[in-house]
C-alpha positions, 0 to 999 in steps of 0.5 A, a space after each residue: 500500500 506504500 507503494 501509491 504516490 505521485 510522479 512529480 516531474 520538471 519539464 516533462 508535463 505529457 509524461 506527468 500528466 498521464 502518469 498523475 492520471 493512472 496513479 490519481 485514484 491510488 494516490 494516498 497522502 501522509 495523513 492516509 498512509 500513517 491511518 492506514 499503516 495503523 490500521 493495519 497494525 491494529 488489525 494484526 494485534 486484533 487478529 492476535 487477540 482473537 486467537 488468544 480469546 478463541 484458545 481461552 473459549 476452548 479452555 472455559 468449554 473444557 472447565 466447564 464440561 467437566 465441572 457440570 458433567 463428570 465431577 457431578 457424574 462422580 458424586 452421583 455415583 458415589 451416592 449411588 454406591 452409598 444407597 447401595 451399601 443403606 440398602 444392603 445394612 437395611 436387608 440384613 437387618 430385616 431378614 435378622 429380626 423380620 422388623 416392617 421399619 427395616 422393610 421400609 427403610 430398603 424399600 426408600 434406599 431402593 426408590 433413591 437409587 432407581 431416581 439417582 440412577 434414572 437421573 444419571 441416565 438422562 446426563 449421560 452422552 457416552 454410549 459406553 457411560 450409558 451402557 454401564 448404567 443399563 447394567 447396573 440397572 439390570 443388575 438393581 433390578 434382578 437383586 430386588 427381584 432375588 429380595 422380594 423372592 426371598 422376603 416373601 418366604 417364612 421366617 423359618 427358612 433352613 440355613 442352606 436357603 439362605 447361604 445361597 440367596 446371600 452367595 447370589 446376592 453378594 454376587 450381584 452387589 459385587 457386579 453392581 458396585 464394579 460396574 460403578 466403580 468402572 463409570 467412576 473411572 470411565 468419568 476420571 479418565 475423562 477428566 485426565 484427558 481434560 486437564 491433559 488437552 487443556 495444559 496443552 492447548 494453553 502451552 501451544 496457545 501461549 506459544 503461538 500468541 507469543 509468536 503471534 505477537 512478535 510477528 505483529 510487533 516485527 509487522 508493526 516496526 515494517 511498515 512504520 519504517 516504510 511509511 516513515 522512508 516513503 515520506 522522509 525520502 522525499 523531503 531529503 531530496 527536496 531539501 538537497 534540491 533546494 541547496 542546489 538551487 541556493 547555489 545556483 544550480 538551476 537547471 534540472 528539475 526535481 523528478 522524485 516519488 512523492 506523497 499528494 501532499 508534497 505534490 504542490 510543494 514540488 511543484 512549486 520547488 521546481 517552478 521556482 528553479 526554472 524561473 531562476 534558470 531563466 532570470 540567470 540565462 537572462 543575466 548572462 544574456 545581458 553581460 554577454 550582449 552588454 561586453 560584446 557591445 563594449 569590446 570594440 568601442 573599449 578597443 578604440 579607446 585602447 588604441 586611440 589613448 596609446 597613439 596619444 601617449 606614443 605622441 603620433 598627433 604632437 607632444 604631451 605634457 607631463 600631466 597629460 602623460 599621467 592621465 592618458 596612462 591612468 585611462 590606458 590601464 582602467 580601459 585595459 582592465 575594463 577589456 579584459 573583465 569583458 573578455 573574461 565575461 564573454 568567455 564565461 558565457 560561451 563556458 555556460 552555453 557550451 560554445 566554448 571551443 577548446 584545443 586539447 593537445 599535449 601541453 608542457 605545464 612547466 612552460 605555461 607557468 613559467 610564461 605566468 610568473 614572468 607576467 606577474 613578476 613586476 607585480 611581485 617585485 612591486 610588493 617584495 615578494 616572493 616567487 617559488 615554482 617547485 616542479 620537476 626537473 624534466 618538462 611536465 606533459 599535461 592534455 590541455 588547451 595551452 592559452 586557457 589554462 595559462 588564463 588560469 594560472 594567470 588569474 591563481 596566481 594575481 590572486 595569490 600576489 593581490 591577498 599576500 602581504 608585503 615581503 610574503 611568499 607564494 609558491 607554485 608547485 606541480 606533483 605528477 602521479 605516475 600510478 594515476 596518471 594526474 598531476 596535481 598543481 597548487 598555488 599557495 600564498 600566506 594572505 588573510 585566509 578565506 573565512 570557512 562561511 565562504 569557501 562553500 561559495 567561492 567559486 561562484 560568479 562575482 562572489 567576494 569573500 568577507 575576508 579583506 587584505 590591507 589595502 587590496 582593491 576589490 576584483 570582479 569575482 569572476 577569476 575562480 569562476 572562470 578557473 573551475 570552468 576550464 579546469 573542469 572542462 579538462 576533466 580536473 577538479 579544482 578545491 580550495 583549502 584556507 584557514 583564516 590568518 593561515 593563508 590560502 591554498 588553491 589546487 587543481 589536477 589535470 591529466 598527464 600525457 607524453 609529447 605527441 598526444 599518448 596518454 
């Protein structure tokens, strides 16, 4: 029953649509999967009752046949067999002094048994019970029969007469207390069995309703864990989707199995990232169109100022020489920030076209530090490359990966402090076949809140050197773009105060292009 829930797709809207119309009518919510894995649970303890009740029924119907059939059927008989020991003493002492009174006593005591043993009769269910009473009344019959035969002869009767009426007498109360004593027996032997089946009937109930109730319990612990990972499972991924999203990660929708009741939550999760694709597609749009406008007309004023301070039209004056310096190196910073952002947008619209061929690190960055060597020896630092001996061979697009030393490595001399050190280092593993490259300065550090961001575009961390101008925020933006786009992966490990360390890993090659 876990298993109903709603397809929640992005884009796709036929798929969804005829999906969300199949599972419509199956689709339960959280408010009816929790009610319904109760009931479940509460019908599983119920049907384990009702076999603990149905167990206690059979033992109340065994207690109670034997206590109102043999234990009343015993002491029956036993006052059968007292009516018969009376009637026995009132024979004797009849016959010894022919007294009327003792002849009524038998006559009462016979009267006594016949009831008590008519009574008997009608209880009886056994056939075999019934029949050993039909012989004790047949043998209570032939014994009065044998009385009444003797009582009605004279008092003068020889001794020889009499020593056989009692030898057939006995005989037959002999008979008679045998067969009830085998009808007592017959009834305890019952009873055993009783109390036998009972004991166990209620060991193998116990075991059952204690296997029962494990099972329940085990039941009961399964579907709350579904129930709870059929919810949960959801709203984790919504919730990492949502981070996603916060760091700018617009473009695939959510396409998870969800409850109806997160179905508009979803949906709205997954409308808002596409609206935020394309207010960002829109952004890049604009800065692409906005710095591809600006380019040339950035380019003119570049050329014009440098033929001014080449003094092609006459002589400048010192003050003019100033100025037009100050607009030649703002226009050439403003080129290259609108370079580095058209190049960021043809990386994210994927039209950024890259030659791969085998490439000598070691000489690309030795083409970087001269670049920024006057920058260095400006603010007295100083610059360590510990790589190896021999040229490193890498797959990589020549002009794009200097682009990324060249902006690490500015980074690095902009944050370190006067008299610092920045180092950049190249470690080839042979066994993997990647080398890992690291450029590290002993600058202010990087807080930990804006390391998870810093790579992003335009974003600027807190943490500030001492007279540092601010920069575009694009430099690292553009890095992770070309190193990813070599099959790299780039990372940053900071500690503020302790400086930063920047490292990225490319693939190593040999001259000619063999991996």
């Amino acid at each position: 029953m876990y298993g109903f829930a709603y397809i929640v797709a992005g884009d796709s809207s036929t798929t969804t649509t005829l999906i969300s119309k199949r599972l419509s009518v199956a689709g339960l919510s959280i408010f009816w999967r929790l009610v319904l894995s109760s009931l479940v649970i509460i019908a599983v303890m119920v049907g384990v009752n009702l076999y603990a009740l149905l167990q206690l029924r059979q033992l109340t119907v065994l207690s109670t046949e034997m206590v109102s059939l043999h234990y009343p059927a015993i002491e029956t008989t036993k006052r059968l067999l007292t009516s018969l020991y009376s009637q026995i003493q009132s024979e004797k002492k009849y016959f010894a002094v022919r007294d009327a009174t003792f002849l009524h006593n038998f006559h009462e005591e016979a009267e006594e048994f016949t009831r008590l043993l008519r009574t008997l009769l009608t209880q009886e269910t056994s056939t075999q019970g019934q029949q050993l009473l039909k012989d004790t009344e047949r043998l209570q019959k032939e014994r009065l029969a044998l009385f009444t035969s003797e009582a009605e002869q004279t008092a003068n009767a020889s001794k020889e007469v009499l020593a056989v009426y009692e030898n057939r007498r006995d005989a037959l109360t002999d008979r008679m207390i045998s067969t009830l004593q085998g009808y007592i027996g017959l009834h305890e032997a019952r009873i055993s069995v009783g109390v036998s089946q009972s004991r166990a009937s209620s060991a193998r109930a116990e075991a059952v309703t204690e296997q029962l109730a494990l099972v329940a319990l085990l039941f009961g612990l399964g579907l709350a864990g579904i129930a709870s990972y059929s919810i949960l499972r959801p709203l984790r991924r919504l919730q990492s989707h949502i981070k996603e999203i916060g760091q700018g990660n617009f473009g695939t929708p959510l396409q998870i199995v969800a409850p109806s009741d997160l179905r508009e939550l979803v949906d709205t999760v997954n409308w808002v990232g596409k609206k935020l694709q394309q207010l960002d597609d829109m952004k890049s749009e604009f800065l692409a169109h906005v710095s591809h406008e600006l380019r040339t007309p950035m380019a003119s004023i570049q050329e014009g100022t440098q033929l001014l301070l080449d003094e092609i039209p006459g002589p400048l004056t010192q003050e003019q020489r100033t100025t037009l310096r100050i607009m030649s190196d703002s226009s050439r910073r403003l080129i290259h920030l609108i370079s580095t952002i058209l190049d960021l947008s043809k990386m994210e619209a994927g039209m950024m076209e890259y030659r791969i061929v085998a490439t000598d690190l070691k000489r690309v960055a030795e083409i970087s530090i001269n670049k920024v060597r006057l920058l260095a020896d400006a603010k007295h630092i100083q610059l360590l490359m510990e790589v190896p001996s021999d040229r490193v061979w890498v797959k990589a697009d020549f002009a794009r990966i200097e682009q990324v030393l060249d902006n690490l490595l500015s980074n690095a001399l902009k944050f370190s402090p006067e008299g610092g050190v920045v180092k950049l280092l190249m470690e080839p593993d042979l066994n993997t076949g990647v080398l890992l490259v690291t450029v590290a300065d002993g600058g202010p550090g990087i807080a930990a809140e804006d390391l998870p961001h810093i790579f992003e575009r335009f974003y600027q961390g807190r943490t500030k050197g001492k007279h540092v101008s601010p920069g575009s925020g694009l430099g690292l933006a553009l890095a992770k773009k070309v190193v990813e786009a070599h099959g790299g992966r780039i990372w940053i490990e900071s500690e503020v105060g302790k400086g930063t360390t920047v490292r990225f890993t490319l693939r190593l090659t040999k001259p000619g292009g063999a991996t």
